[in-house]
C-alpha positions in Angstrom: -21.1 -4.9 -17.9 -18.2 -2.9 -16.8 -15.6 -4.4 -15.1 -13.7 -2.8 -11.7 -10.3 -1.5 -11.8 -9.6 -4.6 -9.4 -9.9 -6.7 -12.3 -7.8 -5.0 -14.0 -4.7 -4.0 -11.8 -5.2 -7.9 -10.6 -2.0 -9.2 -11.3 -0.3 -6.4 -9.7 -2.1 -6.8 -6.6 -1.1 -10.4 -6.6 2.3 -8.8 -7.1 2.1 -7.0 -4.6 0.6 -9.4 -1.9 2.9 -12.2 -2.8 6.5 -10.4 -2.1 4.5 -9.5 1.5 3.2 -13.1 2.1 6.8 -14.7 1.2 8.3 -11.8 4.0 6.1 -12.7 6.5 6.4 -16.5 6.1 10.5 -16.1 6.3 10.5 -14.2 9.4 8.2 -16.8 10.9 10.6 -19.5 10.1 13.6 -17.5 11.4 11.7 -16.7 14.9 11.0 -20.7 14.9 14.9 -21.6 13.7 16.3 -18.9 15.9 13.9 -18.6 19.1 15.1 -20.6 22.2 14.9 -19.5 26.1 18.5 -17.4 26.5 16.8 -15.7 23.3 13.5 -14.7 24.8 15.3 -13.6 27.8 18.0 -11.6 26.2 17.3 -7.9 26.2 17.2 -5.4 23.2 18.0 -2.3 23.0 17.0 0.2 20.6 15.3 3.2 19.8 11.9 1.8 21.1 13.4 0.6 24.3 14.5 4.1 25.6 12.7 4.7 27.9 11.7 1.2 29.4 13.2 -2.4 29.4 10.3 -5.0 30.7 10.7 -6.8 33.5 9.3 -10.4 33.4 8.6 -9.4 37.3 6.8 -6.0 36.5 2.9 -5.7 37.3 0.9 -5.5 34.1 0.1 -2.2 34.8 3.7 -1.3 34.8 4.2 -3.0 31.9 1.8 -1.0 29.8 2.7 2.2 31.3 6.3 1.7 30.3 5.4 0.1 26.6 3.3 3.7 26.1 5.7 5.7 26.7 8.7 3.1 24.3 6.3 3.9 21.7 5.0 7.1 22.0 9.0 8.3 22.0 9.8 5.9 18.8 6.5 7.7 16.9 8.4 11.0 18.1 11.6 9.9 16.9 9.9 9.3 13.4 7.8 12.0 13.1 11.0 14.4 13.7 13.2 12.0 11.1 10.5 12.1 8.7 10.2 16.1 9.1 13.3 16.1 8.4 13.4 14.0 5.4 10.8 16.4 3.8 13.1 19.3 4.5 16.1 17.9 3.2 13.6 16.9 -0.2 12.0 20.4 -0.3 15.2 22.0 -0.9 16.7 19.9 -3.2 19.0 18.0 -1.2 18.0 14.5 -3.3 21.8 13.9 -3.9 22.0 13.4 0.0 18.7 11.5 0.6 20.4 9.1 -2.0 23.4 8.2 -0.1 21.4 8.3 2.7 19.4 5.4 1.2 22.1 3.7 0.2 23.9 3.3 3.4 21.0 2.5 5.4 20.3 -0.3 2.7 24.3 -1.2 3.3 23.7 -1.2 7.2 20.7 -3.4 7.2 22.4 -6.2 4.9 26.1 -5.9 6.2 25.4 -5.8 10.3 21.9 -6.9 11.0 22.1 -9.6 8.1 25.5 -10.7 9.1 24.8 -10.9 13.0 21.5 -13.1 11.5 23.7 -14.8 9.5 26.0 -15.6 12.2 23.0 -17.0 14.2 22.0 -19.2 11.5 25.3 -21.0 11.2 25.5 -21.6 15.0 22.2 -23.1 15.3 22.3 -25.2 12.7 26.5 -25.8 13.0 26.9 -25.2 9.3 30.9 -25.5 9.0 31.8 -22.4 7.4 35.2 -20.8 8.0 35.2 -16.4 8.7 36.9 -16.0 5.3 34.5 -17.7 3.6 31.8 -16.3 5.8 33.0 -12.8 5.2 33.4 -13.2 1.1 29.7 -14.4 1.0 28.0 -11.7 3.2 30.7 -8.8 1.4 29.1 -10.1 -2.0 25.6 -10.2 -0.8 25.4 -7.0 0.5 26.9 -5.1 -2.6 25.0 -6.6 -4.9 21.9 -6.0 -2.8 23.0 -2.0 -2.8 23.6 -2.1 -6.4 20.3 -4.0 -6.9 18.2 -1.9 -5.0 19.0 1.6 -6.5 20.5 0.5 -9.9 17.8 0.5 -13.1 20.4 -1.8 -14.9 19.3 -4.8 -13.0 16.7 -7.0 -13.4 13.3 -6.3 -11.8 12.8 -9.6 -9.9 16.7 -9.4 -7.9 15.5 -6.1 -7.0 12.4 -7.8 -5.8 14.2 -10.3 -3.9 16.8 -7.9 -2.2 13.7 -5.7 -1.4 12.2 -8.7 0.7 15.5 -9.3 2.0 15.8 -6.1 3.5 12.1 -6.3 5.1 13.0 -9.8 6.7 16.3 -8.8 8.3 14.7 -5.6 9.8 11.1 -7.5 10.8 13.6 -10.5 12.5 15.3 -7.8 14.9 11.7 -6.1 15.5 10.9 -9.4 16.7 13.4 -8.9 19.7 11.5 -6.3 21.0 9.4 -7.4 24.2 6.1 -8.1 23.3 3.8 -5.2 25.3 6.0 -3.1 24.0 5.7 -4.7 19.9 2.0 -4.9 20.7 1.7 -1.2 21.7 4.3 0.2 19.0 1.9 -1.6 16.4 -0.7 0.4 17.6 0.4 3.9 18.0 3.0 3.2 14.0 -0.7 2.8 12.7 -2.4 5.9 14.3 0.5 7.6 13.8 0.7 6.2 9.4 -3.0 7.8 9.6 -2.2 10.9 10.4 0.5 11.4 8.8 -0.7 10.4 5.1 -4.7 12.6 5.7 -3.8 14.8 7.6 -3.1 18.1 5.9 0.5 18.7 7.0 1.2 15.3 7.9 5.2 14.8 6.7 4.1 11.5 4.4 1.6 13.5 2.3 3.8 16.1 1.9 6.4 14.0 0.9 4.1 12.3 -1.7 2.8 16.0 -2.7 6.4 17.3 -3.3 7.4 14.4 -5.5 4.3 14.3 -7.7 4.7 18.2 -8.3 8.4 17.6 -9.4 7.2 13.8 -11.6 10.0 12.4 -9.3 10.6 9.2 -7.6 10.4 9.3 -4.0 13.6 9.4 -2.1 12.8 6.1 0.0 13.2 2.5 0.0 10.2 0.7 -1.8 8.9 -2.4 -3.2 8.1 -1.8 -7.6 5.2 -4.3 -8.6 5.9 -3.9 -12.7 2.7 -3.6 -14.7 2.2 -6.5 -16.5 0.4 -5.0 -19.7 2.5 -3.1 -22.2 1.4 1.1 -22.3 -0.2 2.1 -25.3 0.7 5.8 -25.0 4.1 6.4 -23.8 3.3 10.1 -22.7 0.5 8.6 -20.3 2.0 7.6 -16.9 -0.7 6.2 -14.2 0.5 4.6 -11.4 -0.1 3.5 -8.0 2.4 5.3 -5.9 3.0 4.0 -2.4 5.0 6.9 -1.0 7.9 6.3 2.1 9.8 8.1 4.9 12.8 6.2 5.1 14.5 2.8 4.9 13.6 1.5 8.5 10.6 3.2 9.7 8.9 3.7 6.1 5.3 4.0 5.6 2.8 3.0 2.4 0.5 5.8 1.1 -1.3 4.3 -2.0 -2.2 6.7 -4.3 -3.1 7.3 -8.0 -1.1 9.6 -10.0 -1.8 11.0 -12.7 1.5 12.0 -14.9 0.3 12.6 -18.2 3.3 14.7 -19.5 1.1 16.6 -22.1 -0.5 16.8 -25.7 2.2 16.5 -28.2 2.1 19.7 -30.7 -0.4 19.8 -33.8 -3.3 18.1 -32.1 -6.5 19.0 -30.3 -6.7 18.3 -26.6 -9.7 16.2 -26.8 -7.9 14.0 -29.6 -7.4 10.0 -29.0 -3.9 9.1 -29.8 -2.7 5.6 -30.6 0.8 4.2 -30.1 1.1 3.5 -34.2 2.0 6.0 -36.0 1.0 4.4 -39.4 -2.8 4.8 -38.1 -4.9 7.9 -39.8 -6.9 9.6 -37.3 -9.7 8.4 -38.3 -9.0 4.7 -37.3 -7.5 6.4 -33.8 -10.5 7.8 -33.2 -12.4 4.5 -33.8 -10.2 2.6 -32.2 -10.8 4.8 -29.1 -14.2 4.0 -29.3 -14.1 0.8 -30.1 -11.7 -0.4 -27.3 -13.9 0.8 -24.9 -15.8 -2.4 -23.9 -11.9 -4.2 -23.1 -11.0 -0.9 -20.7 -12.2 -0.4 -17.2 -13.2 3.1 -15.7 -11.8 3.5 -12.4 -14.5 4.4 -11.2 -18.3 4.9 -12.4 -20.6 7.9 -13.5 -17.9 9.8 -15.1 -18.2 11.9 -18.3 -16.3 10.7 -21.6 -13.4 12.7 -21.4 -12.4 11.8 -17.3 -13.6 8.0 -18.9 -10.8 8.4 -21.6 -8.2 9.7 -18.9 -8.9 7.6 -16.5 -8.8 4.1 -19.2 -5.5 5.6 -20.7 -4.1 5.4 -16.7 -5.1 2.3 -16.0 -4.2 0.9 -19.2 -0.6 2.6 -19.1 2.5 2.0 -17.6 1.7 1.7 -13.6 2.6 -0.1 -11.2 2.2 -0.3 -7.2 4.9 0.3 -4.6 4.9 -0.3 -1.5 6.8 0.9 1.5 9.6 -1.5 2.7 7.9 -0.5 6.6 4.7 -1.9 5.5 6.8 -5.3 4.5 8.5 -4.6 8.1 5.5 -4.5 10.9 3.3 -6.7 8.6 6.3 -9.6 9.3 6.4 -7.8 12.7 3.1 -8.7 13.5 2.9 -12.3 12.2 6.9 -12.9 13.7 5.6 -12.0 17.4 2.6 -14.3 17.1 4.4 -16.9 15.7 6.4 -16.8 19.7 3.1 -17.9 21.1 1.0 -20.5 18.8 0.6 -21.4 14.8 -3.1 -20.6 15.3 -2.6 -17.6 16.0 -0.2 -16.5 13.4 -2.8 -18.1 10.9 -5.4 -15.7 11.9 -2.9 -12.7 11.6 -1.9 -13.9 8.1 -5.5 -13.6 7.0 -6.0 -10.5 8.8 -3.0 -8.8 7.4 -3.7 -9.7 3.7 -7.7 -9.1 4.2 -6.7 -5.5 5.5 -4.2 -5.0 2.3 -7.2 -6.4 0.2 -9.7 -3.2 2.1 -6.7 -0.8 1.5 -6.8 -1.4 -2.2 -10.4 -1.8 -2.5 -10.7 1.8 -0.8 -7.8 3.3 -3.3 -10.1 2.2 -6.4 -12.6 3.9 -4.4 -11.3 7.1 -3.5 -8.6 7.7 -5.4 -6.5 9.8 -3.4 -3.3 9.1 -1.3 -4.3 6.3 1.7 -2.2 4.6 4.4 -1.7 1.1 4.3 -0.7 -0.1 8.3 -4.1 1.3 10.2 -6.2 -1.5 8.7 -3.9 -4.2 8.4 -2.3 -3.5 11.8 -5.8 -3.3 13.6 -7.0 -6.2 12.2 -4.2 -8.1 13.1 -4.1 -7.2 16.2 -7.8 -7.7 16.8 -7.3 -11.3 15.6 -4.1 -12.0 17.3 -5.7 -11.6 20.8 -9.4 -12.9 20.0 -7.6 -15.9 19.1 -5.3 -16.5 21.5 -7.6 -15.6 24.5 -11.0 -16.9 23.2 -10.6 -19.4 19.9 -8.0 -21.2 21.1 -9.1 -22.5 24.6 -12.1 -23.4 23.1 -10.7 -25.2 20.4 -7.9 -27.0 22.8 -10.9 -27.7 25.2 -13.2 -29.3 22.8 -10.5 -31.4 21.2 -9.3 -32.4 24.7 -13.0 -33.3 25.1 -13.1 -35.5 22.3 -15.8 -33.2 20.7 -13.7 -32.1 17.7 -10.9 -33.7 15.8 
């Protein structure tokens, strides 16, 4: 029986869901360490505050007039940002994205991980003197540049400092007043929808304009390394989840295809092994032979599509994922995590069962697919089912003495 491609891209999926598990449980333990009542009533101020500040006074028909219109001018923001971005890329300016990247990356770890920092060692009065203080946040933030955009370093500090970055940004998200973080949610996954389908959206293009130049894209995002060595270097499959930028990224999982051609001297319908001591003869039996172990992608497809398609799969891959996606996953669960552990249960499981669907639906379609819609909807769904109808009836039956 033939297996899925699920099976077979397991581990990286695990890889994947792991890093984003780990984020979201850190940011609910900072929200926990670092909430208290001058916090919640402290105001925020950033680009999806503009146009409106809630008032714990306001009517709640006030309040969700003003958190449309925070949101609808942060998805404008982005959009133009993200346009931008694809200009900038479409002519070659790489060299600038680069730095661009690198000092967003420098921003997030220096200021909003020191001011985080800071909080820590208040609230927990951890005597550290400012020298020290500075020499440890200075060393943590270059390292973290030079780990995220160097090749030099290993795979899993890259990891790390990845995560680190999506905590830091989710913990100051979590500042944001909550009909406002409840209706940004909303409209950052309508708006990751359109922007990866739709046929000028500024995320496919992006995606479309580095897989026509085999380049990486210009963005901050998460590597899952394959885990299975590639039998044929030339043969480049991978599960590409394509960015805007470092803050405001999104996740488009898609399957590329970078097979960088048919070395000279052999026919194009020739199997080709990784030892060269092989005669053809046992390549072209081995081909065969091996193809009980490899997985199509995807059923019903002639020999030839079957070979390409086992030769990706089986190749060097690996899935990224956008460091937004880490962001208003953490987001999400950090903003629940304000109101009850119940509810940020139910998130969790929402969250990771609409990653699951994304993935399932890649295998399935095999074109580029955004990442927040399902996730974010589900999330959302569950967040308020449970808070307005699970939990009183849970509290009430316990209280009742009709469950334990």
């Amino acid at each position: 029986m033939e297996s899925s491609v699920l099976e077979c891209v397991g581990v990286e999926i695990i890889g994947v869901m792991s890093p984003v598990s780990i984020c979201m449980f850190l940011v609910v333990l900072l929200v926990y360490s670092l909430s208290s009542p001058d916090a919640a009533a402290a105001t925020f101020q950033s680009a999806a505050t503009l146009v409106y500040s809630e008032n714990p006074s306001d009517t709640a028909a006030q309040k969700l007039e003003g958190a449309v219109l925070n949101a609808l001018v942060f998805v404008v923001l982005i959009a133009l940002v993200t346009f931008l971005l694809v200009l900038l890329y479409y002519y070659n300016c790489t060299s600038f994205l680069r730095h661009y990247t690198r000092f967003s990356a420098f921003f997030v770890l220096a200021s909003l991980g020191g001011s985080i920092l800071l909080s820590l060692l208040q609230r927990f009065s951890i005597p550290v003197d400012a020298l020290t203080s500075l020499l440890l946040l200075l060393n943590f933030t270059v390292v973290g540049v030079l780990s995220v955009f160097s090749a030099a370093v290993p795979i899993l500090l890259r990891q790390a400092y990845m995560v680190c970055l999506g905590i830091i940004v989710a913990a100051w998200f979590t500042k944001l007043p909550e009909w406002t973080t409840w209706t940004l949610l909303l409209a950052l996954a309508l708006y990751d929808l359109v922007a990866v389908l739709a046929p000028g959206g500024p995320l496919k293009l992006l995606v479309d304009l580095a897989s026509s130049r085999d380049e990486e894209l210009p963005a901050l995002v998460y590597e899952a390394r394959p885990t299975v060595p590639p039998r044929n270097p030339a043969a480049l499959g991978l599960l590409v989840a394509g960015a805007s930028d470092s803050e405001s990224s999104r996740i488009e999982l898609q399957i590329v295809s970078r097979d960088s051609g048919i070395s000279d001297g052999h026919n194009d319908n020739q199997d080709y092994d990784c030892d060269d001591d092989d005669d053809n003869d046992n390549e072209e039996n081995g081909g065969r032979g091996d193809e009980g172990e490899r997985s199509p992608l995807v059923g019903g497809m002639g020999e030839e599509e079957d070979e390409v398609v086992r030769r990706e799969v089986l190749g060097e891959r690996g899935i990224k994922l956008g460091l937004g996606d880490f962001v208003f996953y953490s987001v999400l669960v950090g903003r629940a995590a304000m109101y009850d552990l119940m509810t940020v249960y139910a998130c969790y499981l929402a969250i990771i069962s609409g990653l699951g669907c994304t993935l399932i639906l890649l295998s399935v379609c095999r074109k580029a697919l955004p990442a927040l819609p399902i996730s974010i909807s589900l999330g959302v769904l569950f967040y308020f089912l449970t808070r307005l109808l699970m939990e009183p009836f849970i509290v009430g039956t316990a209280t009742n003495l009709m469950m334990f």
